[in-house]
N, C-alpha and C positions, 0 to 999 in steps of 0.2 A: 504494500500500500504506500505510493508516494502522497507525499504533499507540498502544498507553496502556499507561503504566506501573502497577503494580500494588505495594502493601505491603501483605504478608500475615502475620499472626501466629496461629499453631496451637500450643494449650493442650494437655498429654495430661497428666493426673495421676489416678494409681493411689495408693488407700489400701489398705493390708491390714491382716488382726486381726492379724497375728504377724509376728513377725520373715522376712524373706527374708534368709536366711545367703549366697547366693552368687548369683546372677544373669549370665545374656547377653540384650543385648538389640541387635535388628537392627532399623535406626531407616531408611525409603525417605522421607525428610523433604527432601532436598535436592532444586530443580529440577533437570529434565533438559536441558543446553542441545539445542534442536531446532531446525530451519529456522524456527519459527515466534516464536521466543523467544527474548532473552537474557537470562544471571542476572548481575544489577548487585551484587548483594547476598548473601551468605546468613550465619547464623549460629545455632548450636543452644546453649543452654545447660543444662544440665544437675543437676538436686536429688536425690542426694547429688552429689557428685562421683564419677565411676567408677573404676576403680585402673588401667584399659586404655582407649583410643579408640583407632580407626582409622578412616580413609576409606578405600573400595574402590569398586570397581564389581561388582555382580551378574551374571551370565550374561545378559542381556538390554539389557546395557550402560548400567545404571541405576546413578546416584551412591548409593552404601550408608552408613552409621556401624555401626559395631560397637561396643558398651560389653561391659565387663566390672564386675562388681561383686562384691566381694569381705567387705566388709564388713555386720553387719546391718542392716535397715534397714524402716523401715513404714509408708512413703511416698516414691513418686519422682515429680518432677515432671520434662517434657521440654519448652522451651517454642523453638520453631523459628522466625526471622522472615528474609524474604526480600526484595529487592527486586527484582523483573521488568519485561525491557520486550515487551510482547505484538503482534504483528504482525498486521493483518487481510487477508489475501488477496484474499479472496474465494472464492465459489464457481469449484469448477471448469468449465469451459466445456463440456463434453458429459458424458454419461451413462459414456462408456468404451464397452468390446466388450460384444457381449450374453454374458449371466451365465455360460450355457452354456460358452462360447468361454475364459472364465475359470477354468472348473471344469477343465476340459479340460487347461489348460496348465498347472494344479498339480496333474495327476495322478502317481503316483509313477514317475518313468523315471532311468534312471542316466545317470553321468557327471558331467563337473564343474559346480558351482551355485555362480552369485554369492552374495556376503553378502546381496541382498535378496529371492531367489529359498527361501534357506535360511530367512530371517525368517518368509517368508508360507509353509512346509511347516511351521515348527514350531507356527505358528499356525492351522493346516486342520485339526489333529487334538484329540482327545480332551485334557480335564485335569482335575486336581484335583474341581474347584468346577464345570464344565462338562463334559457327557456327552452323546454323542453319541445322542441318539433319533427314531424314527419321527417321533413326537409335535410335535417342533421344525419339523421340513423340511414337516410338514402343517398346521402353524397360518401356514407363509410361503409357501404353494404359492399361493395367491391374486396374493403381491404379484411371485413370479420366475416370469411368465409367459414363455411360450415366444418364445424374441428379444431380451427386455425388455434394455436397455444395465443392466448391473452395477449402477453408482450411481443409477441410476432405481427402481430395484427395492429395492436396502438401506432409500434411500429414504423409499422409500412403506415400509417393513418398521419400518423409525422411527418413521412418523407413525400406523402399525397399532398397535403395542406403547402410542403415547403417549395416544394414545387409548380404549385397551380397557382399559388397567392402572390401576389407582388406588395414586396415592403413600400407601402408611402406614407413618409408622413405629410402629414395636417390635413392627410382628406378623411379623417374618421377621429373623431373621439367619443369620450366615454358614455355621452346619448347616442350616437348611432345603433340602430338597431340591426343585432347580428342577424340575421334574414337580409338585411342589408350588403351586410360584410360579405356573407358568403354567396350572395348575389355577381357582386364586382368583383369577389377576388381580389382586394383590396385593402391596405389596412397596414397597424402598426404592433408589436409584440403582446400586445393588451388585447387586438383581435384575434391573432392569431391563437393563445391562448383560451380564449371564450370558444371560439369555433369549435377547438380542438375539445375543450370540456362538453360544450355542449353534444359532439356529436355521439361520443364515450358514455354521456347521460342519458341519451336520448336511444343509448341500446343495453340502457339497462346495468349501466358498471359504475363507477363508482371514480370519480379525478374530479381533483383539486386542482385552485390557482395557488402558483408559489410567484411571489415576488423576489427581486435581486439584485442581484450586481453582475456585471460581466469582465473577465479578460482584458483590458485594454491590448492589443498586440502593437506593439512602437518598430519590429523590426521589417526593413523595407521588402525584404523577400518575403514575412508574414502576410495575411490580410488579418484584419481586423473582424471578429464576429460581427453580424448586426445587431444592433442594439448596446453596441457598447459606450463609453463614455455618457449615460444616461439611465435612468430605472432601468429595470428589465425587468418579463414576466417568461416563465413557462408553465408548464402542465404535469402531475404528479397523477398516475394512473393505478390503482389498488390493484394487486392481488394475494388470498390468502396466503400462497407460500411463497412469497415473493415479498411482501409488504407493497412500501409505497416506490414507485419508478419514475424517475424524471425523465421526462423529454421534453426538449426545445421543438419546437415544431417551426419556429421563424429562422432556427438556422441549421435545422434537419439535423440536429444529435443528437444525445443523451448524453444529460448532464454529468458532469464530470469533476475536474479540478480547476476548469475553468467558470465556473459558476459559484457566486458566495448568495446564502440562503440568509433574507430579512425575514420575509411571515409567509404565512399559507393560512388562505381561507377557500369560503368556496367562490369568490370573482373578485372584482378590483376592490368592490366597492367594502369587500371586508378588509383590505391591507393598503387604503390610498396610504402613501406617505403621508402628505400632511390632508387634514381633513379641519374642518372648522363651520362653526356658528358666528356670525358677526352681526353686528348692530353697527351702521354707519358704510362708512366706506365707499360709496357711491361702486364706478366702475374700478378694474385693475389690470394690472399687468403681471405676469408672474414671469421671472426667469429663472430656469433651472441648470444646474451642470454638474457633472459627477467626473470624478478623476480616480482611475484603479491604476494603481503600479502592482508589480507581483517580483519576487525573488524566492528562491529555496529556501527553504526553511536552516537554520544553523545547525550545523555538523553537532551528532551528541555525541 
């Protein structure tokens, strides 16, 4: 199992024309420590200063901050820098049960459920930002042939999406509706993720949204992933003897030692970075930037 450590700094700053008299804001900025990661480092600082902080954890067992803001105010900056050590496994060594056999065993039956039996129902069904349609389960019918082992099939369901969908930004945000998206074949890490959940849902299985960080690559013969130097999102796919499996579906692989894990819920709208209630503020501008270096971790 190799690893590389990671320092990451994420920029969020909101101008507004007017005064904001009061403010909450709900910051999913902190790593999630996972099997796959530990967090060496973290630390949030904050423009104004808030008159409340807290740290919590969310219902999906994600590190949270809570500010309060009391004072007026017509620009806030949030700037979050972390240090990670990221673990590379590997791929998993077979496909799992065929997809079927999976659908099968998170169908709804009573009696008592472990915590990760509970995870993967609350992640099978409908949400927010993700709707369960026809439309979904028939643009993935090709790739969850009858048999096909689970992870074989999300898969190829990965490498369908990464290859049919073209990366654009600013023609899709987070109101576009996905029947839209997967209409145009268009869209940004945040669609392609929803698509890919939705269409895994909508046959009956069971994925999650992970949000993140990516790779920056700096060397000139590298390329660079999509979606790096900014959030990033992919797709966490359940199965029993397997657990949970990541796939990128916006840059067609499985996630690896090039991905650092913030939160996972079931769509955006459970892990926006920053999220807020305001009083004031008229219109805004928001600009964002994220900066990932990576090196080996120190000889032990």
């Amino acid at each position: 199992m190799s690893a590389r450590r990671y320092a990451i700094r994420h920029r969020t700053s909101y101008e507004y024309e007017g005064d904001v008299v009061h403010a909450h804001q709900l910051l999913h900025l902190v790593p999630r420590p996972c099997e796959r990661q530990t967090v060496l480092r973290h630390a949030i600082e904050v423009s104004p200063a808030p008159a409340s902080r807290s740290e919590e954890q969310d219902a999906f067992g994600n590190p949270v901050t809570r500010l309060e803001f009391d004072r007026p105010h017509r620009r806030l900056e949030v700037v979050s820098e972390l240090d990670v050590e990221v673990r590379s496994a590997g791929a998993p060594a077979d496909g799992g049960e065929a997809w079927e056999s999976v659908r099968e065993a998170l169908a709804y039956r009573t009696g008592t459920l472990d915590d990760e039996r509970v995870e993967a129902f609350r992640n099978r069904l409908q949400s927010p930002y993700v709707r369960l349609k026809t439309a979904f389960a028939d643009y993935a019918e090709d790739c969850f042939t009858p048999g096909r082992p689970l992870l074989e099939a999300s898969r190829a369901l990965m490498t369908k999406i990464h290859g049919e969908f073209t990366y654009a930004p600013g023609e899709t945000s987070v109101a576009t509706p996905l029947v839209e998206v997967l209409e145009h074949r268009r869209g940004v890490c945040q669609d392609f993720a929803h698509v890919m959940i939705a269409c895994l849902r909508s046959l009956g299985l069971a994925a999650r949204y992970v949000s993140g960080y990516l790779r920056t690559t700096r060397k000139e013969e590298d390329s660079a992933l999509v979606g790096a130097d900014a959030s990033h999102a992919w797709v966490a796919v359940y199965s029993p003897t397997l657990g949970w499996v990541d796939l990128d579906p916006t840059n067609g692989v499985a996630v690896d030692g090039d991905h650092v894990t913030i939160a996972w819920g079931r769509d955006f709208g459970d892990v926006s970075p920053l999220r807020g209630v305001l009083f004031g503020g008229g219109r805004h501008t928001v600009s964002v930037s994220v900066t990932t270096t990576s090196e080996p971790p120190p000889a032990s």
